[in-house]
C-alpha positions as CSV (number, residue, x, y, z in Angstrom):
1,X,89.1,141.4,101.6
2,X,89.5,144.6,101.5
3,X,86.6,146.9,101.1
4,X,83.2,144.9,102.0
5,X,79.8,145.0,99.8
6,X,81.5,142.9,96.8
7,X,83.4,146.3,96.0
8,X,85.8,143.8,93.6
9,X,82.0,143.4,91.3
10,X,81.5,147.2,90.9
11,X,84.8,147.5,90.0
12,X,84.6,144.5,87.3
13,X,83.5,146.1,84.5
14,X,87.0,148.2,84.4
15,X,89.2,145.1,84.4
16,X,91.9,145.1,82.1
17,X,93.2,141.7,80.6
18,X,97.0,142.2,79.6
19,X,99.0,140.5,77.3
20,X,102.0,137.8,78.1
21,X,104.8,140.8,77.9
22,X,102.9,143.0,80.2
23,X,105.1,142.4,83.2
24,X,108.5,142.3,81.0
25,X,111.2,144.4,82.8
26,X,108.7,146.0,85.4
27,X,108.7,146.2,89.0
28,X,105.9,144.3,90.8
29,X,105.3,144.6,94.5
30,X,103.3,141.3,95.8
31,X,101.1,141.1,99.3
32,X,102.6,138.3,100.8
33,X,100.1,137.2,102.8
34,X,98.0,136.9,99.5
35,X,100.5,135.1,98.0
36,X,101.0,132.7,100.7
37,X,97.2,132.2,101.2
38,X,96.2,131.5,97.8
39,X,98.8,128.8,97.6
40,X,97.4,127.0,100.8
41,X,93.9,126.9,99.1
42,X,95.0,125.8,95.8
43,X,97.3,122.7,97.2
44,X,97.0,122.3,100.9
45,X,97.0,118.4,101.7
46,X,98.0,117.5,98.5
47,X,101.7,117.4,98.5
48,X,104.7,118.3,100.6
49,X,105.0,122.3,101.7
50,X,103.0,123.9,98.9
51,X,103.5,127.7,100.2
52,X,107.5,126.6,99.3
53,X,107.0,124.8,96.4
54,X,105.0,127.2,94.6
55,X,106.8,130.5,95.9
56,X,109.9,129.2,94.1
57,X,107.9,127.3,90.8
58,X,105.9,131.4,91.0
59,X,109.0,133.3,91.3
60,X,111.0,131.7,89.0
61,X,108.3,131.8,86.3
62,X,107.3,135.2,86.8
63,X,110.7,136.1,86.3
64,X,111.9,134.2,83.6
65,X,108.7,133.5,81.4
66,X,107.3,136.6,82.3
67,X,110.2,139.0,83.0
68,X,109.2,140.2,86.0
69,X,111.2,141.3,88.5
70,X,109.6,141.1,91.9
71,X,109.4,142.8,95.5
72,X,107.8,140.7,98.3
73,X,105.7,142.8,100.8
74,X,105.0,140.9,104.0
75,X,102.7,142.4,106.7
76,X,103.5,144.4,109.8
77,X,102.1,144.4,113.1
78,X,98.6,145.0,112.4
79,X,96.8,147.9,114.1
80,X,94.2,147.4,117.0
81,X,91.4,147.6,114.7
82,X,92.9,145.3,112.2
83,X,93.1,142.8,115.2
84,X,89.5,143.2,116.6
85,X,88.3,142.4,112.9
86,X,90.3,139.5,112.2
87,X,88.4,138.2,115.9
88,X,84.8,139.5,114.4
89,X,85.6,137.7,111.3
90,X,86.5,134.3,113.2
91,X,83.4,134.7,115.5
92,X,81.0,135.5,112.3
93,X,82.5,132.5,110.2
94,X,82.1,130.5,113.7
95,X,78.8,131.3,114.2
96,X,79.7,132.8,117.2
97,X,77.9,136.1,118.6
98,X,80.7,138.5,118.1
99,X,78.3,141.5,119.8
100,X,80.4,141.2,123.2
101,X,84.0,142.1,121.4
102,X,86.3,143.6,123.8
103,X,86.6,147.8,122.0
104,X,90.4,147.9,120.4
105,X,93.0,149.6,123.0
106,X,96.5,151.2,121.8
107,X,99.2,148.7,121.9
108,X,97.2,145.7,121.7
109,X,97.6,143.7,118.4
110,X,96.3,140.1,117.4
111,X,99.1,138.6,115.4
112,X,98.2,135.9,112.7
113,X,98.0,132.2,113.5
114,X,101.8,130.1,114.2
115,X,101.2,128.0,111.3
116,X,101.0,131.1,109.1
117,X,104.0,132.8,110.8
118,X,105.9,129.5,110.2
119,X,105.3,129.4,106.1
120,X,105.6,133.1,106.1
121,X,109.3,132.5,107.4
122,X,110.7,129.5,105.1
123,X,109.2,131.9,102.4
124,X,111.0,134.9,103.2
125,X,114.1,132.4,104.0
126,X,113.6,130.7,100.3
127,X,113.1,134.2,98.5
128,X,116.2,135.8,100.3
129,X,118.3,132.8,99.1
130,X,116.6,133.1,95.3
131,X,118.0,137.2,95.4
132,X,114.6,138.4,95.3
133,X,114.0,141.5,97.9
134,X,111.9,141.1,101.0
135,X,110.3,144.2,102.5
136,X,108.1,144.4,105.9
137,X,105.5,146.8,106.2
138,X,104.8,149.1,109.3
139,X,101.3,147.6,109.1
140,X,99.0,146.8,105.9
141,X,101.5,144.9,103.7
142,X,99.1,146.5,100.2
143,X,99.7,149.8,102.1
144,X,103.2,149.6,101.5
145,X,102.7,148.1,97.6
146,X,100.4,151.1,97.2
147,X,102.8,153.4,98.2
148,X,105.4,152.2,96.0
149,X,103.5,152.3,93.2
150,X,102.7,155.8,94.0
151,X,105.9,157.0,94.3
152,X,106.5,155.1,91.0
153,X,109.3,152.6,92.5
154,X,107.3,149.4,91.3
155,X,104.9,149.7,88.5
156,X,102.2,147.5,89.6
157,X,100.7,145.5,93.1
158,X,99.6,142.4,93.3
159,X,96.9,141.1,95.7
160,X,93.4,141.0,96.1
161,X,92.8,143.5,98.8
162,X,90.4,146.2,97.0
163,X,91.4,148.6,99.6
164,X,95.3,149.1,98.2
165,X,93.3,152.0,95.8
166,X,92.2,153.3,98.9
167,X,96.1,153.1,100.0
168,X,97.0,155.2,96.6
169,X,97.8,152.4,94.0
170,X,97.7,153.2,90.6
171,X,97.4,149.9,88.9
172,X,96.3,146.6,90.7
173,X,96.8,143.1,89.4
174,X,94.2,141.1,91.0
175,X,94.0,137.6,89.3
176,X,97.2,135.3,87.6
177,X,95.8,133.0,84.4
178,X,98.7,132.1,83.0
179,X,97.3,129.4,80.2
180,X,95.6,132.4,78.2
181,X,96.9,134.9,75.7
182,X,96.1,137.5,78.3
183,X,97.0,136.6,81.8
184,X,96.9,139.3,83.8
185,X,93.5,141.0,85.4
186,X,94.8,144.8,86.1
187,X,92.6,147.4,87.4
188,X,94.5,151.3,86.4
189,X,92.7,153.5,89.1
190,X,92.6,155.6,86.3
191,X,90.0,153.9,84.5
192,X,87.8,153.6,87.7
193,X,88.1,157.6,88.1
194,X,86.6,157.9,84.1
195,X,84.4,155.0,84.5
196,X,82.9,155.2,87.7
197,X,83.3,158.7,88.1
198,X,85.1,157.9,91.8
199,X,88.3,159.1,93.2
200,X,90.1,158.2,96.2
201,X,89.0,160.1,98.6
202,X,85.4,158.8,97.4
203,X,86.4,154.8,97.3
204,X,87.4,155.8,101.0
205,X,84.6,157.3,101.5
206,X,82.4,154.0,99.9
207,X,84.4,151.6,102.4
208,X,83.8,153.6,105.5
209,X,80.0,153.5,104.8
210,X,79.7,149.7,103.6
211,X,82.9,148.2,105.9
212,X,86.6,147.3,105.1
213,X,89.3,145.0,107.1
214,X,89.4,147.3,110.0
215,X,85.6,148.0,110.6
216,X,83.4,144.7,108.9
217,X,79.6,146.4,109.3
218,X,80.2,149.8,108.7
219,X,76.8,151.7,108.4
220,X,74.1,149.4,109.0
221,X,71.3,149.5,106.1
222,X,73.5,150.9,104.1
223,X,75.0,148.8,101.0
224,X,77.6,149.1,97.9
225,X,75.0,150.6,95.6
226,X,73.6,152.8,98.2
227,X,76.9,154.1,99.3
228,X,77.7,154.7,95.6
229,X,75.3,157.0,94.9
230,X,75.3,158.6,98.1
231,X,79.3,159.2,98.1
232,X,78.6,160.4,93.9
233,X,76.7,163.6,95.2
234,X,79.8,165.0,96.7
235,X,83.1,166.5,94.9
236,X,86.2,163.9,95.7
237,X,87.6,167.4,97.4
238,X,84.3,167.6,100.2
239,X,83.3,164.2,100.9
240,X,85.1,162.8,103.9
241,X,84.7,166.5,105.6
242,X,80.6,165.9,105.1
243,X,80.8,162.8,106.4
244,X,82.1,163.9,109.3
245,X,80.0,166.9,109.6
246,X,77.1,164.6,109.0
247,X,78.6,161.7,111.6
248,X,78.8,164.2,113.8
249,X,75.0,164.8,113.9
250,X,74.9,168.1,111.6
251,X,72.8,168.0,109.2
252,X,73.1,172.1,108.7
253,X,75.6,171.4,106.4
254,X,73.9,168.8,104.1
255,X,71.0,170.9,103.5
256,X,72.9,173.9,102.6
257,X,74.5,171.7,99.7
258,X,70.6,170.6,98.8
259,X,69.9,174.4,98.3
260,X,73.0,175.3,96.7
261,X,71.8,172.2,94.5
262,X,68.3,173.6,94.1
263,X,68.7,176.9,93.1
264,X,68.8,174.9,88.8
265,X,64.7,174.9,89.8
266,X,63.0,178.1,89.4
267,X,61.7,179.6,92.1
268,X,57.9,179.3,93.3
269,X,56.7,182.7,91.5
270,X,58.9,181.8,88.4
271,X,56.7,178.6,88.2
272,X,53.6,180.4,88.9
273,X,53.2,179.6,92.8
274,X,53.5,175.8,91.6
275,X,50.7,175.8,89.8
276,X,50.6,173.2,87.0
277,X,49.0,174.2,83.8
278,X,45.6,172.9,83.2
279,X,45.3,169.8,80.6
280,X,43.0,168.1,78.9
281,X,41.7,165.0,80.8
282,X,40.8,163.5,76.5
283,X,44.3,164.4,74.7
284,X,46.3,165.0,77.8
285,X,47.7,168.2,77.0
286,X,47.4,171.8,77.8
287,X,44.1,173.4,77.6
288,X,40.7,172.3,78.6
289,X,38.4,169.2,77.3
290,X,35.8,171.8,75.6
291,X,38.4,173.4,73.8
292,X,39.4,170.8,72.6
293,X,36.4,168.6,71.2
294,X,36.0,171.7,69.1
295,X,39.2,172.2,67.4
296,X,42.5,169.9,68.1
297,X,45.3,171.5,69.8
298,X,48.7,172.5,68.7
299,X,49.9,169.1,70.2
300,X,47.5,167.1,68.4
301,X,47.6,166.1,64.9
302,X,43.9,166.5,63.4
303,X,42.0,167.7,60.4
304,X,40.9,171.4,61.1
305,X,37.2,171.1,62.0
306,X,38.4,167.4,64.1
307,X,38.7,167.7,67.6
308,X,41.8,166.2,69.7
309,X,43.2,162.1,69.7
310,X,42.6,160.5,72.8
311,X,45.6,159.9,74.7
312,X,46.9,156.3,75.0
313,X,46.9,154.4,78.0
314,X,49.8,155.3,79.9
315,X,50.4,158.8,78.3
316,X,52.6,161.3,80.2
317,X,52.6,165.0,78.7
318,X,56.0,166.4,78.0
319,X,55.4,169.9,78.0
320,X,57.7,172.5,79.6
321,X,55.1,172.8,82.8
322,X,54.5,169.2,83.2
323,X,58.6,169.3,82.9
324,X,59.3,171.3,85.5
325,X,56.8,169.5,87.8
326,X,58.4,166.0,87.3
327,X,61.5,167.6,88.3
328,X,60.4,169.1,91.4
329,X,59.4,165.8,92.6
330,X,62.7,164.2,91.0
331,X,64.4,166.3,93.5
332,X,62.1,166.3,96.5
333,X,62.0,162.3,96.5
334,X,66.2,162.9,96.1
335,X,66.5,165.1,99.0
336,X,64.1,163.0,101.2
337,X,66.4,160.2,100.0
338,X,69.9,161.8,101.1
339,X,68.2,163.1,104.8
340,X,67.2,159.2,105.5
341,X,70.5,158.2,104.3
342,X,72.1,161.3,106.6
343,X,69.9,160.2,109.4
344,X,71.5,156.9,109.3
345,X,74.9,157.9,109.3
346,X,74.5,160.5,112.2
347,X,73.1,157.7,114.0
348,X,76.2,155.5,114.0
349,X,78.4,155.9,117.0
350,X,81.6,157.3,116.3
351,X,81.5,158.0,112.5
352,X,83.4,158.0,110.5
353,X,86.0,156.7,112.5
354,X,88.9,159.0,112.6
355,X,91.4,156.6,112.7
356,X,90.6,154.8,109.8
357,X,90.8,158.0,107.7
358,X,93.5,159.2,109.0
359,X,95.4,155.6,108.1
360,X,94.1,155.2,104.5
361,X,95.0,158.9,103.6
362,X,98.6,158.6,105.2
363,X,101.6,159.6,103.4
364,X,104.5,158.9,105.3
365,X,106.7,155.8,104.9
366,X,105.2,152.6,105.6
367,X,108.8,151.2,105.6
368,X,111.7,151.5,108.3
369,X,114.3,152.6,105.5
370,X,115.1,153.3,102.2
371,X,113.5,151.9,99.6
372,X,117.3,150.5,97.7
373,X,115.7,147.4,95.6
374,X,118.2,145.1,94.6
375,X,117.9,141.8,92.6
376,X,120.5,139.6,93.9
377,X,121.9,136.2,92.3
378,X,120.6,133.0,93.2
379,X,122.3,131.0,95.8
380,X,122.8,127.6,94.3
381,X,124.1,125.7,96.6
382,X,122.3,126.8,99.7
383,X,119.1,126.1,97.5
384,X,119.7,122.9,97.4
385,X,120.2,121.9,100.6
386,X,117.3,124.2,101.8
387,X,115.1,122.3,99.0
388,X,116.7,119.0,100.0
389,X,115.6,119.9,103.4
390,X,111.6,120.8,103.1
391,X,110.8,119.2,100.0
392,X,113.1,116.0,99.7
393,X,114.4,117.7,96.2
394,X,117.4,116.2,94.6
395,X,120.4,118.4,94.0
396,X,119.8,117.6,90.2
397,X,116.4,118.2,90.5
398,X,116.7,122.0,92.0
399,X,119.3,122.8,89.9
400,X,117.3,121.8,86.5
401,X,114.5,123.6,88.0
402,X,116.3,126.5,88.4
403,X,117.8,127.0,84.7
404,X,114.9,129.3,83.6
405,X,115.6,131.4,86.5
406,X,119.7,131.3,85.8
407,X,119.2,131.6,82.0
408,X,117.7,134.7,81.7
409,X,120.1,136.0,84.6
410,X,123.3,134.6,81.8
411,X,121.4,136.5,78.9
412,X,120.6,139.9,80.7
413,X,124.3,139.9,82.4
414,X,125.7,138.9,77.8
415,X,123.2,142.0,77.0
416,X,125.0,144.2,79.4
417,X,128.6,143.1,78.1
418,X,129.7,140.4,80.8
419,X,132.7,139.0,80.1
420,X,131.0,135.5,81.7
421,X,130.2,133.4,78.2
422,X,129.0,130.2,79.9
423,X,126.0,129.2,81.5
424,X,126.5,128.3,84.9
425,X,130.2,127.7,83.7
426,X,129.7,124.8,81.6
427,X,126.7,125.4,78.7
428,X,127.6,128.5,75.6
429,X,125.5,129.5,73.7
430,X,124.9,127.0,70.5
431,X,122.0,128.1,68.5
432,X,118.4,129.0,67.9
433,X,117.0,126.0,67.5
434,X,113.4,127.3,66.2
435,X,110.5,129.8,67.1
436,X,107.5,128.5,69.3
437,X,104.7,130.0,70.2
438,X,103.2,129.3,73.6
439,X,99.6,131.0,74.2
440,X,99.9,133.4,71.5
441,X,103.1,134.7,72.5
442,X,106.7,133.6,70.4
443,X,109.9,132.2,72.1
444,X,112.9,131.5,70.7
445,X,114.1,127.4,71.7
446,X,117.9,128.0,72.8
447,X,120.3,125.1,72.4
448,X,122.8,125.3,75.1
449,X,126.1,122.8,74.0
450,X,129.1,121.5,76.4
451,X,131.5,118.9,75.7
452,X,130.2,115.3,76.9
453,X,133.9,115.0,79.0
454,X,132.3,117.4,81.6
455,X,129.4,115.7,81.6
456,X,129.9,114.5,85.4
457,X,128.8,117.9,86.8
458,X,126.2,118.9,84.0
459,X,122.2,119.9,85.1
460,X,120.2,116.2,84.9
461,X,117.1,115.0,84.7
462,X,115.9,113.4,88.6
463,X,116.4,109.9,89.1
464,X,112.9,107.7,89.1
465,X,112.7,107.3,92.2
466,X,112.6,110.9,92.9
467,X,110.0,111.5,95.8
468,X,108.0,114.0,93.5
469,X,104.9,115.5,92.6
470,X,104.7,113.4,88.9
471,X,104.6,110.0,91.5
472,X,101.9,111.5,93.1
473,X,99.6,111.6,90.4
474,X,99.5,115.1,89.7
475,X,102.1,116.1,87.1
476,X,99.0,117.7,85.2
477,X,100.3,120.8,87.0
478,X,102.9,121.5,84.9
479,X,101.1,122.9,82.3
480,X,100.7,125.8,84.7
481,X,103.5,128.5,83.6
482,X,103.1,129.8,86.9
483,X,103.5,126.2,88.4
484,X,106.8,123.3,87.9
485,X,108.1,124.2,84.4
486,X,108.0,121.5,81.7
487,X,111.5,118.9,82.3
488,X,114.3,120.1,80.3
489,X,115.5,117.1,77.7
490,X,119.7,116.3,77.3
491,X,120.8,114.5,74.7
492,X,124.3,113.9,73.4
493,X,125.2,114.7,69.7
494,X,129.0,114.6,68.1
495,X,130.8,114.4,71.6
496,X,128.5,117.3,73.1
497,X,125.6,117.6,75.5
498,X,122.7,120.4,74.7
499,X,119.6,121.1,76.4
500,X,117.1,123.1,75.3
501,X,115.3,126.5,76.5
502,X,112.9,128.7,75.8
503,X,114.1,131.9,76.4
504,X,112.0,135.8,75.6
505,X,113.0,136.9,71.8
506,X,113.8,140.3,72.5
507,X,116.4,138.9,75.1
508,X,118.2,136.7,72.8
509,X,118.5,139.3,70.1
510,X,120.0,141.9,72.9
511,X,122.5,139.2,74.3
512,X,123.5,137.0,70.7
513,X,122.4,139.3,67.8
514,X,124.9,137.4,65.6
515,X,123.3,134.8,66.5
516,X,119.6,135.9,65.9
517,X,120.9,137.2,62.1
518,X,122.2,134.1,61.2
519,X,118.4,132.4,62.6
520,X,116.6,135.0,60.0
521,X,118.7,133.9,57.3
522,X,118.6,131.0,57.5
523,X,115.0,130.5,58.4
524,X,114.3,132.9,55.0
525,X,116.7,130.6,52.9
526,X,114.7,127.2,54.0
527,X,111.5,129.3,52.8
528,X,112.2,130.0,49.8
529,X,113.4,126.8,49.0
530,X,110.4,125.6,49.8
């Protein structure tokens, strides 16, 4: 959730969509608990442990297709707050009159359901085993993203909790669409400070008054677009200290800004004690009716011995009195506007709630330790027999699965001079097969070749009878390049095996450029043939 009032809507029109290479070689913090709860909506009672199956389909795609390399944050022990909410929340969506809620004491935390603690578990257990760091939050697991993004150690969050702004992140991917040219939604909180006018101390401001994850009402009466405006008639450097000034029932403080905000409007004798200039009731303008039938005013267009045009029906004069006037009342229907909306907020008990601030603006470490991110290699052989376990993989299934994943591993550790030529010591290098262009964005198609006398240990294609999705009648999936990767195709050719993959182009040229010369030329030879 995050911050209530549809906060995600106002922030909509700042979206970003970014391109297929966005991701390429950056850091990427995910909220677990996002993760792991989007995958139960998408797939839950359709097949076998989908929180495992797509954590490792997600992760390996991410990071191969995408070139991402990712950092798992998984939630803390939520604060006393945080656990009365997530019991107002049931009782609301339960119909259940959550008025009698026990207040939050120190030391008392609601932790989230067992069956939630038990995916969250042979998650972490999967993505420990794939190399990919886990971290676990004091608390707010996008707390933790946001401060690494802060401090610049990843380069982006995802999850779908508005509030990680609030938490200092700097660039939020919300949604995944992976079958698109552009598919990632990123919000830059830079945009939404030139856009929206709003820093952070503002947003935090905006969720106090309309309710986040730790308080769901917040002000009562008192909505998103209400709260904007409100929260906009303050710098970003004074308005949490006036909302507690005003929270704390004085109003002294507000009504010296409204002066200080006044003092544009001249003052009652510059404006002639207030005294509007008299008009014409015929023409509408200054002067009187009399004056007018005779000769046309300076307003009015008219022959010389004419008198003044009669005003249209819904004529308002424009002259410097009437001016001023309109804005007098601009700003007394303004003020009269901020006291009812100060009257409401000095009438809620315990506002703003220090200890929300306080959590949102804190800097310290939301992490026992250093932050030392390492990418580890997968571990092969435990992954199939943890695979084998849940999901009633093959070992030749997993392991074909996994050749994206160990592919781009092979060509990052070539690019970096290792002295390992072989793909999971059996496949080299063969040659570009051809460019292909998938969603507006070009791969090269790798041909991996090995000798057919090794064929008895080579990566294979599942037998039929494979307990799978594609039996299920779902192997629509695929097309996903977040979800189960298309099946990689072996065929034999002059005493060798090859399979094929599709592997980034910038990657290949850094690990083969030989290679990706001979390609050109030879592409640029068939062409002109041609």
């Amino acid at each position: 959730m995050g911050v209530g009032g549809n906060f995600w809507d106002l922030l909509k029109p700042y979206g970003r969509a970014e391109g297929f290479d966005f991701l390429r070689n950056k850091r990427v913090a995910v909220d677990f608990s996002y993760w792991i709860v989007q995958q139960e909506t998408a797939l839950k009672g359709h097949i076998r442990n989908p929180h495992i199956r797509l954590t490792f389909f997600r992760t390996i795609n991410l990071f191969s297709k995408f070139g991402a390399f990712l950092v798992f944050v998984k939630d803390g022990t939520a604060s006393p707050l945080k656990s009365q909410a997530r019991i107002a929340r049931f009782f609301r969506a339960s119909g259940i009159d959550s008025s009698s809620l026990p207040v939050a004491e120190e030391g008392i935390s609601i932790e989230r359901n067992k069956a939630f603690q038990k995916c969250e578990r042979e998650c972490v257990e999967l993505l420990e085993l794939l190399g990919v760091p886990v971290l676990k939050a004091k608390g707010e697991a996008e707390a933790l993203c946001a401060q690494l993004n802060r401090e610049g150690l990843v380069d982006a969050c995802i999850t779908s909790d508005s509030d990680a702004f609030l938490f200092g992140a700097k660039c939020v991917i919300k949604n995944m669409q992976p079958n698109s040219n552009e598919p990632f939604e990123c919000y830059y909180m830079s945009d939404i400070e030139s856009g929206l006018g709003l820093r952070r101390d503002q947003l935090i401001a905006i969720s106090l008054l309309v309710g986040n994850d730790h308080n769901l009402t917040g002000v009562p009466g008192i909505g998103l677009e209400k709260a904007v405006r409100f929260v906009k008639s303050f710098s970003d450097d004074e308005i949490l200290y006036m909302l507690r000034e005003i929270g704390g029932g004085d109003l002294r403080v507000f009504q010296r800004d409204v002066n200080l905000d006044s003092s544009s409007i001249p003052s009652s004798d510059e404006s002639l004690l207030k005294t509007k200039a008299r008009h014409c009731s015929f023409c509408g303008r200054p002067g009187s009716k009399k004056a007018h039938l005779k000769f046309a005013c300076e307003y009015c267009s008219s022959t010389a011995n004419e008198g003044c045009i009669q005003k249209p029906l819904g004529f308002k004069c424009n002259c410097s009195s009437c001016d001023l006037d309109n804005k007098e009342k601009e700003q007394k229907r303004d003020e009269n506007w901020k006291i009812k909306v100060c009257r409401m907020i000095a009438s809620e008990k315990n506002f703003p709630n220090k200890e929300i601030t306080e959590m949102y603006l804190n800097t310290q470490h939301q992490y026992d330790g250093d932050y030392h991110l390492s990418w580890g290699n997968p571990k092969i052989d435990m992954l199939v027999d943890y695979l084998a376990y849940y999901q009633h993989w093959e070992p030749s299934y997993t392991q074909q699965r996994m050749l994206p994943m160990l592919s781009t591993i092979f060509l990052r550790d070539v690019a970096s001079n290792s002295k390992d030529q072989l793909l999971c010591g059996q496949y080299e290098f063969d040659s570009i097969q051809r460019v292909k262009t998938r969603f507006g964005h070009q791969l090269y198609v790798i041909n991996w070749k090995k000798p057919t006398r090794e064929m008895s240990n080579e990566i294979c294609i599942p037998s039929e009878d494979l307990d799978t999705e594609e039996e299920m009648g779902i192997a629509d999936e695929s097309t996903d390049l977040l979800d189960e990767p298309d099946a990689l195709q072996i065929h034999i050719k002059d005493g060798c095996s090859f399979l094929s993959t599709e592997e980034d182009m910038v990657l290949v040229q850094n690990a083969f450029p030989e290679k990706v010369s001979q390609f050109l030329r030879d592409k640029e030879l068939k062409e002109t043939k041609h």
